[in-house]
C-alpha positions as CSV (number, residue, x, y, z in Angstrom):
1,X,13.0,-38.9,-49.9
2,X,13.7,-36.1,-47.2
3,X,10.0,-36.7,-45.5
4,X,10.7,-40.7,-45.6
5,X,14.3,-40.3,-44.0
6,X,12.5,-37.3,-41.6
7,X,10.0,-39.9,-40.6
8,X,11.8,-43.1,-40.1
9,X,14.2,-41.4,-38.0
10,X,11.9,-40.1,-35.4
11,X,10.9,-43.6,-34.8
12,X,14.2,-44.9,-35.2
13,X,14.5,-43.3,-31.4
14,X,11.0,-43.7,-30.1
15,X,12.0,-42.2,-26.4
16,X,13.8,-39.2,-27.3
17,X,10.7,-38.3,-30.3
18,X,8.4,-39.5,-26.9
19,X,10.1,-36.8,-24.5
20,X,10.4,-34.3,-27.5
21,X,6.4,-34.3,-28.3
22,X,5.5,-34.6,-24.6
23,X,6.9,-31.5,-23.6
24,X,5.0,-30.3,-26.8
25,X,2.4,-31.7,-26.0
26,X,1.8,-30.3,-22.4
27,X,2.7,-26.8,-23.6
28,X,-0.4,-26.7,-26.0
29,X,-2.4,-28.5,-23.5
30,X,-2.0,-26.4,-20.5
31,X,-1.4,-23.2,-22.8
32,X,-5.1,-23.4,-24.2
33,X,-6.7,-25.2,-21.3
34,X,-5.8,-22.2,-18.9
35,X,-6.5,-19.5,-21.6
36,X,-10.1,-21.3,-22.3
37,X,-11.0,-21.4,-18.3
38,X,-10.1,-17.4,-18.5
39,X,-11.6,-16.6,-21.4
40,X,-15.0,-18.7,-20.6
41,X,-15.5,-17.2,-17.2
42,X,-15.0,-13.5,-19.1
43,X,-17.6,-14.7,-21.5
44,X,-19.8,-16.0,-18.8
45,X,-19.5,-12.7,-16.5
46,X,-20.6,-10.6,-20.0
47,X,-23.6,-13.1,-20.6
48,X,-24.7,-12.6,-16.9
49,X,-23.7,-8.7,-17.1
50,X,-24.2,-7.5,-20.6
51,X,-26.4,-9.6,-22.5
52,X,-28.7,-10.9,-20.2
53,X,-29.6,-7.2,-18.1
54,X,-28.1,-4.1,-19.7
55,X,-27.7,-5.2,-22.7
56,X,-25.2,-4.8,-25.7
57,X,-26.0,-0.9,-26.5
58,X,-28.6,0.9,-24.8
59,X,-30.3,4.3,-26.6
60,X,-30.6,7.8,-23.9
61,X,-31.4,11.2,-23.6
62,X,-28.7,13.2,-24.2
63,X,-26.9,13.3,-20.6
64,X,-29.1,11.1,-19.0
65,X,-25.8,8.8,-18.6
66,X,-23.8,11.3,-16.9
67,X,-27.1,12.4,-14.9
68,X,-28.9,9.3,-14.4
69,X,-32.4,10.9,-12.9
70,X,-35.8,9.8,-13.9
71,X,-36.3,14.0,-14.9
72,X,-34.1,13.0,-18.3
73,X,-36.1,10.0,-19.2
74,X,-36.9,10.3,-22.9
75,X,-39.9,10.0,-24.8
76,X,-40.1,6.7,-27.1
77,X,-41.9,7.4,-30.0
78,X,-41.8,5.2,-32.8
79,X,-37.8,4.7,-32.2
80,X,-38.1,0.7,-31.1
81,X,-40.1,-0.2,-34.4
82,X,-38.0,1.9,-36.7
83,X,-34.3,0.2,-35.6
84,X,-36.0,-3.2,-35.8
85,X,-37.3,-2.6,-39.0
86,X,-34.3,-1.3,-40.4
87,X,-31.4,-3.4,-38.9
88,X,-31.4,-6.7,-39.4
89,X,-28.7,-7.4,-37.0
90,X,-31.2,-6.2,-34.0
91,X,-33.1,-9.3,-32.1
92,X,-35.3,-6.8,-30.2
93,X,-35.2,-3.3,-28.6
94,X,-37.2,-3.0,-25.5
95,X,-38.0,0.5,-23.8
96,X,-37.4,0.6,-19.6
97,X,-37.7,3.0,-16.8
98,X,-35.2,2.4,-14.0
99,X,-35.0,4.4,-10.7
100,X,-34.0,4.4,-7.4
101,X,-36.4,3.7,-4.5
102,X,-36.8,2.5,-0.9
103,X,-38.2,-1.3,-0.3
104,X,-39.8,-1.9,2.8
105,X,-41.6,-4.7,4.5
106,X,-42.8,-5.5,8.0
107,X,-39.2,-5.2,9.5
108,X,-37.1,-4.3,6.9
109,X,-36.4,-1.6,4.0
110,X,-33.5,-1.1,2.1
111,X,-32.9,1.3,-1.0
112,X,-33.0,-0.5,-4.8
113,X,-33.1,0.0,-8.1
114,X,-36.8,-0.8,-9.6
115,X,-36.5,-1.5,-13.1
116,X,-39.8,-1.9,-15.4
117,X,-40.0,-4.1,-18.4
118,X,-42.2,-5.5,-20.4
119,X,-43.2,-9.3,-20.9
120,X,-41.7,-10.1,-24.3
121,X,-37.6,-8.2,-22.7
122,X,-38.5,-10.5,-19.7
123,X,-38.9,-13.6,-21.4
124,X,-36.9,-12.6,-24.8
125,X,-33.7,-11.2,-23.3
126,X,-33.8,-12.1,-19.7
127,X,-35.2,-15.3,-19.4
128,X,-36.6,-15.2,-16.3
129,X,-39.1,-17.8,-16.5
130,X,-36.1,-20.4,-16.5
131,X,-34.7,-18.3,-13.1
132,X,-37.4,-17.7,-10.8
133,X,-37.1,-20.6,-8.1
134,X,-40.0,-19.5,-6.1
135,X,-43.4,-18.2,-6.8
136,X,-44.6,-17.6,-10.9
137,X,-43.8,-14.9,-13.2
138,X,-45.8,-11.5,-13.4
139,X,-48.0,-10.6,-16.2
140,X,-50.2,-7.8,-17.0
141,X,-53.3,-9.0,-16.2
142,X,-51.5,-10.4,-13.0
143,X,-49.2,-7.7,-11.7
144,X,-46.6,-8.0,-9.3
145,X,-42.7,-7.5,-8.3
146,X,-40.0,-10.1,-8.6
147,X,-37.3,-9.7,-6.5
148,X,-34.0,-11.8,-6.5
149,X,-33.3,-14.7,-3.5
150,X,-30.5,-12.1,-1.5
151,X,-32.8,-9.2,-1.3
152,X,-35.8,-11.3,-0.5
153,X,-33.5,-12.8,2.7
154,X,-32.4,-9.4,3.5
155,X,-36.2,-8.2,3.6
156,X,-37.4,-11.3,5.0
157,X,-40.3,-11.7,2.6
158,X,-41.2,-14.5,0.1
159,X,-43.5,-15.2,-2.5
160,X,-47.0,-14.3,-2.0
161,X,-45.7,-11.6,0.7
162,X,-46.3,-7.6,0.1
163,X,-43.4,-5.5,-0.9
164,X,-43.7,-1.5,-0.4
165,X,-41.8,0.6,-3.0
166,X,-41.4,4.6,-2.1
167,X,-39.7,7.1,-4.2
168,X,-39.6,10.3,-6.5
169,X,-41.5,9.8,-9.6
170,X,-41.1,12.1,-12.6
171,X,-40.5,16.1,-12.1
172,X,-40.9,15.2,-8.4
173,X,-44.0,13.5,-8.0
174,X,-44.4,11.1,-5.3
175,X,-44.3,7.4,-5.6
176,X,-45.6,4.7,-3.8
177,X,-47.1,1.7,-4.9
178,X,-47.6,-2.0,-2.6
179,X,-47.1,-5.1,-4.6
180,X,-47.2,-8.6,-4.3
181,X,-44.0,-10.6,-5.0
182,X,-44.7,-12.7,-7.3
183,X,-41.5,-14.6,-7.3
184,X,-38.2,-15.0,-6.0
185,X,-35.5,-14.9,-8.8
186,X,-31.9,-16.5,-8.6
187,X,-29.4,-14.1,-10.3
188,X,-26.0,-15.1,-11.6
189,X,-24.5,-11.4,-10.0
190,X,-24.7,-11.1,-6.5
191,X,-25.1,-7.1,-7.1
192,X,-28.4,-7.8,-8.7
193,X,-30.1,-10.3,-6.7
194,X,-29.1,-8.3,-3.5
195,X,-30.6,-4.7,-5.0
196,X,-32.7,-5.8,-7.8
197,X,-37.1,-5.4,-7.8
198,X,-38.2,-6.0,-11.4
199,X,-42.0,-4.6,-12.2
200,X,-44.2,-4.6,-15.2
201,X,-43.6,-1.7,-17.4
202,X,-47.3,-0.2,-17.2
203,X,-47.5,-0.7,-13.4
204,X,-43.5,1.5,-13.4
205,X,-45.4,3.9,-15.9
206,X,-48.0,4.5,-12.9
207,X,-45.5,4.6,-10.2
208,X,-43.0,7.0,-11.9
209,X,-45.5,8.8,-13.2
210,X,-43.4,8.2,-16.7
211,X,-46.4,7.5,-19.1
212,X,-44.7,7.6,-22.9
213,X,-41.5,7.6,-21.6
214,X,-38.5,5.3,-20.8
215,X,-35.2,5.8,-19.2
216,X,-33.5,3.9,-22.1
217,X,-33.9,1.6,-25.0
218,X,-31.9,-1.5,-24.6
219,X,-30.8,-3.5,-27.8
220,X,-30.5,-7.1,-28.4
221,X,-28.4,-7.8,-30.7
222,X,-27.4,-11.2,-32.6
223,X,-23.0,-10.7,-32.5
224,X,-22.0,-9.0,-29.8
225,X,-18.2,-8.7,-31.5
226,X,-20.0,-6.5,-33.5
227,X,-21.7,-3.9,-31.1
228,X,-19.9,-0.7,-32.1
229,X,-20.9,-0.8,-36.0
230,X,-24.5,-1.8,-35.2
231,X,-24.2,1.1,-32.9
232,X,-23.0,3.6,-35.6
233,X,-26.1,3.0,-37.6
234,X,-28.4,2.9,-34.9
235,X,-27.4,6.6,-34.4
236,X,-27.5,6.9,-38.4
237,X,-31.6,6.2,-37.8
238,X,-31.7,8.5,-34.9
239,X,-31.8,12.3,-33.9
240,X,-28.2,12.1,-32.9
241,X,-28.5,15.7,-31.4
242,X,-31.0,14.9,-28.5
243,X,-30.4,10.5,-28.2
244,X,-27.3,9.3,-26.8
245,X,-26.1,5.7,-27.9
246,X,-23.7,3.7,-25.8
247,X,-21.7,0.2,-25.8
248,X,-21.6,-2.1,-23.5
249,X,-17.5,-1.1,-23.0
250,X,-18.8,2.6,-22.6
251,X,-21.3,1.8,-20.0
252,X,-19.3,-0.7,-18.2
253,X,-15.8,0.5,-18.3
254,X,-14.9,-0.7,-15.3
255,X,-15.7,-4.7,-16.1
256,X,-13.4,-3.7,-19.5
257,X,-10.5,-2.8,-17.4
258,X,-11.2,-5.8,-14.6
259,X,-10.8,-8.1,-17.5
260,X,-7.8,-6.8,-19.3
261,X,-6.0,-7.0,-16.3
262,X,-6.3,-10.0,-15.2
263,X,-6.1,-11.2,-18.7
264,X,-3.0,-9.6,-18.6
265,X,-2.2,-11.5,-15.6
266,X,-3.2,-14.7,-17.4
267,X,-0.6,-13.9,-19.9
268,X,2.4,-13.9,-18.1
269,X,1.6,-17.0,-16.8
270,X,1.4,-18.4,-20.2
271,X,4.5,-16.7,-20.8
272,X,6.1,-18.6,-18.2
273,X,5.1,-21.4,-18.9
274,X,6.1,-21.0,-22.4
275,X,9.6,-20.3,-21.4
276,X,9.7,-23.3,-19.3
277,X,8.2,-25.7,-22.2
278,X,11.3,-23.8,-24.0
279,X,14.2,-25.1,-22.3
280,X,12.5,-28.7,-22.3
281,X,12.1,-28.3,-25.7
282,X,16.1,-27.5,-26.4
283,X,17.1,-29.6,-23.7
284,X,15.8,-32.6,-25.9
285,X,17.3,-30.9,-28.8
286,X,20.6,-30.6,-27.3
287,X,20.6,-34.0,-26.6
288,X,19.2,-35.1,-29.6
289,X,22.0,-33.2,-31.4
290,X,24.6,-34.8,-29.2
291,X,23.4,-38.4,-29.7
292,X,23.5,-38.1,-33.6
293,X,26.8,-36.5,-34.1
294,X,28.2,-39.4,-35.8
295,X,25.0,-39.9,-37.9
296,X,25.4,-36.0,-39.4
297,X,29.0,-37.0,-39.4
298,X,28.6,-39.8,-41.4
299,X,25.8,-38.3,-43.9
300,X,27.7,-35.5,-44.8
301,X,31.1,-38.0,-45.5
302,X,28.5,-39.9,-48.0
303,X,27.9,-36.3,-49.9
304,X,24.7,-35.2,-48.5
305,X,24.6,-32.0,-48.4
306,X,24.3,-29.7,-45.5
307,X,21.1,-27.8,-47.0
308,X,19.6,-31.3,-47.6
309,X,20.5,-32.7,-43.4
310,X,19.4,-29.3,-42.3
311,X,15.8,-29.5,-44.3
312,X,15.9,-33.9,-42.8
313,X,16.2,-31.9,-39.2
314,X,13.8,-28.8,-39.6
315,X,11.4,-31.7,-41.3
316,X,11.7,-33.9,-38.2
317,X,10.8,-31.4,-35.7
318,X,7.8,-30.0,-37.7
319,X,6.5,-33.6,-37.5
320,X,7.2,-33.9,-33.4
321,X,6.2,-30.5,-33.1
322,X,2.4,-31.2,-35.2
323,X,2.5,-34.2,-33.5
324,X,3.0,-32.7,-30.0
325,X,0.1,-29.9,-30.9
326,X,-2.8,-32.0,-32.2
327,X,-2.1,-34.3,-29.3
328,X,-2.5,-31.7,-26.8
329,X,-5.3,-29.3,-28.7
330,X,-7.5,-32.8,-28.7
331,X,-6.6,-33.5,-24.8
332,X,-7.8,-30.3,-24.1
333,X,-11.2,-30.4,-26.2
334,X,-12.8,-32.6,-23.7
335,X,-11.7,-30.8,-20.5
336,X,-13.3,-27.2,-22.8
337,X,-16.6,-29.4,-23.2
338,X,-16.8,-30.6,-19.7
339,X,-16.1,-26.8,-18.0
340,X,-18.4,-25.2,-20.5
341,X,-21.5,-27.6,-19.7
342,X,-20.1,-27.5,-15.8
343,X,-18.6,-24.2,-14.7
344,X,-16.5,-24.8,-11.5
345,X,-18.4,-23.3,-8.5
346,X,-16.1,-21.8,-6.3
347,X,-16.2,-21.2,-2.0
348,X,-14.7,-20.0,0.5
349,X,-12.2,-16.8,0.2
350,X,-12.2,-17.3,-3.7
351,X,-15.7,-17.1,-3.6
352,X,-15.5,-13.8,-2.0
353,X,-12.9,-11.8,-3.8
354,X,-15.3,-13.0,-7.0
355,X,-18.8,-11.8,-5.5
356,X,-16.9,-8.8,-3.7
357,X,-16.5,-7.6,-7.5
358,X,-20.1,-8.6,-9.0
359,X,-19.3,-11.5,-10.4
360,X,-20.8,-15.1,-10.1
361,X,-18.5,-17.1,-8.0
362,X,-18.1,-20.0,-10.7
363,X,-15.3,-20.6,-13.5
364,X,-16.4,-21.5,-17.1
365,X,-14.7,-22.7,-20.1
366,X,-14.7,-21.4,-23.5
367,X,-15.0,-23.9,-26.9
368,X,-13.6,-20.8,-29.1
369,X,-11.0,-22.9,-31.4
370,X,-9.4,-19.7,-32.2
371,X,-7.5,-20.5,-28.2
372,X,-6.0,-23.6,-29.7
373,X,-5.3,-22.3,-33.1
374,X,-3.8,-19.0,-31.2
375,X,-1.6,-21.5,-29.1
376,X,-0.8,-23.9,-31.3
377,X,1.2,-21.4,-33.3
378,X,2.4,-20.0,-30.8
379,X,4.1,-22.9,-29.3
380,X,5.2,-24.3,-33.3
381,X,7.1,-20.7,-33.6
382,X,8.8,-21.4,-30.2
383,X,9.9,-24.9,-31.4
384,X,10.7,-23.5,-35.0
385,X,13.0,-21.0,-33.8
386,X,14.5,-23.3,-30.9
387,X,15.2,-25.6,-33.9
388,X,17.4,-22.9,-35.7
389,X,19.9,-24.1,-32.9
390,X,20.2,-27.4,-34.9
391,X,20.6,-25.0,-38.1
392,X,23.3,-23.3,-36.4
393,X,25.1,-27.0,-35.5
394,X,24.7,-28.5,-38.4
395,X,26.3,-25.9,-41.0
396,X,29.7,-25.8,-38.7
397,X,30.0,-29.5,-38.2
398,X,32.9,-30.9,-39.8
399,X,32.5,-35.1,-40.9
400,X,36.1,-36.6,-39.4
401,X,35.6,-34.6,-36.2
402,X,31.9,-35.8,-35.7
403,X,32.7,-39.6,-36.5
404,X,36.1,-39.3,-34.2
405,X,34.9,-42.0,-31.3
């Protein structure tokens, strides 16, 4: 009886229920389509950053993060077969030498960081069969460098040209080596296609003079949320006294700290806006509670009792309030779809500040439903405890004062 009288008398005033689940339902919508546009560009900077170059954890010498010179490189061993073999979580762990050294062409040189890997971490982890837009991709049998777009303007060479590489190869051996770009690669982060030259593993082994050795091990692994236990035993397997094994958030903590601020930005936004969507919300109360003073008044003359209109009330605003929420979490669905299949590209200034920082200048959306979930009861414990108002109200209103015309 309490859910029929609940429900007939939210349509009994159709624009006041209207106003009440519209301010609901822009609260959720806004609340979860802002959060999604944050946390999709977040998850869109990690898969440009973390999972699709560095990796989730990456395997050292000892002090080789501290001291990153090619002179603490480690040697590889059977490590790479034995994690793979023995945790299943592990997609693939693929050795790499990476060191510093000067590119030169005709008229240019500029210093950048030459990183070897093999064909099954280009193809596997990096993908970069799907991001070269000029030229082919290297192979062993057809060795060369590929070099992203911005370095190859800055150099003015393209595919098919001769890039010069000259450095300091293991315990101070020289290095030089010429190579033909093979291709031009786009890259999501402006850092890496402006300072990037990607070679063959064997042909960095000759330069560097690094035969059976790599500067890390970088691990691909199937849940990111789950780097640090997968971590834990990967250093269970190993010689924890000479290998070093580091998160992403370890490596990185810079891009941590970048994105907990402005997340934290983020939320006081939604706090605002939640505290706006607040005093809509008990401004429609107020005058709901207004409008039906006679009504209680008139119930409670009857012999309904107080506990019984209070539970008709709270019952009436759940409704407006579920109503108001699954209206605005299924608005914002398509807008999560559309953002997540088309991130926003940004220009101008915005583009700037974004690419000043590393980051691809484009805004993506996020599909996680734990946004909407998070929102939605967030915004029905804002309505819920607006709504003890009406408790409040209704257990000092006396019947002849609230039917007095």
């Amino acid at each position: 009886m309490l859910l029929k009288i609940a429900w007939r008398n939210i349509w009994r005033s159709r624009r006041r229920s209207m106003i009440t689940m519209s301010s609901i339902l822009f609260a959720v919508f806004f609340a979860v389509a802002m959060r999604s546009l944050q946390f999709g560009t977040y998850d869109r900077l990690i898969e440009n950053v973390v999972n699709s170059f560095s990796g989730y954890i990456q395997l050292h010498q000892k002090g080789y993060w501290d001291d990153q010179i090619l002179d603490n490189a480690m040697a590889v061993q059977d490590i790479p077969e034995l994690i793979s073999r023995e945790i299943e979580e592990v997609i693939g762990v693929y050795p790499r030498i990476e060191n510093f050294a000067l590119a030169a062409s005709n008229e240019k040189t500029r210093g950048v960081l030459v990183v070897g890997i093999d064909e099954g971490q280009a193809e596997n982890m990096l993908g970069l069969s799907t991001k070269i837009t000029s030229g082919k991709m290297f192979t062993s049998a057809s060795p060369g460098v590929l070099i992203g777009e911005r370095l190859a303007k800055n150099l003015r060479v393209s595919a098919g040209d001769t890039l010069i590489l000259i450095g300091q190869g293991y315990h101070g051996r020289s290095a030089a080596g010429k190579y033909p770009v093979s291709g031009l690669i786009s890259f999501p982060s402006p850092t890496m296609g402006s300072s990037l030259v990607l070679l063959p593993f064997s042909e960095s082994e000759v330069l560097f003079s690094t035969f059976g050795l790599a500067t890390s091990l970088v691990i691909q692994i199937k849940n990111g949320k789950d780097v640090t236990n997968i971590r834990d035993k990967i250093l269970a397997l190993t010689d924890s006294s000479s290998i070093e094994a580091l998160t992403w958030q370890e490596m990185m903590p810079e891009l941590v700290q970048t994105i907990q601020a402005d997340s934290s930005g983020g939320m006081i936004m939604i706090m605002i806006l939640y505290l706006v969507i607040s005093f809509g919300i008990f401004g429609t109360l107020l005058m709901m509670m207004n409008e039906r003073q006679y009504e209680f008044g008139v119930m409670l003359a009857i012999g309904m009792s107080r506990l019984r209109l209070i539970g008709v009330l709270l019952v009436e605003m759940i409704f407006l309030t579920l109503g108001g929420i699954v209206s605005g979490v299924l608005l914002a669905m398509p807008l999560q779809h559309y953002f997540k299949a088309n991130p926003i590209q940004l220009a101008g200034r915005q583009a700037e500040v974004m690419e000043s920082y590393g980051w691809e200048a484009a805004m993506s959306s996020s599909t996680d439903l734990s946004i909407s979930f998070t929102h939605a009861a967030g915004v029905l414990i804002v309505t819920l405890v607006i709504s003890l108002y009406a408790v409040f109200v209704l257990s000092r209103i006396r019947p002849v004062e609230a039917m007095r015309p």
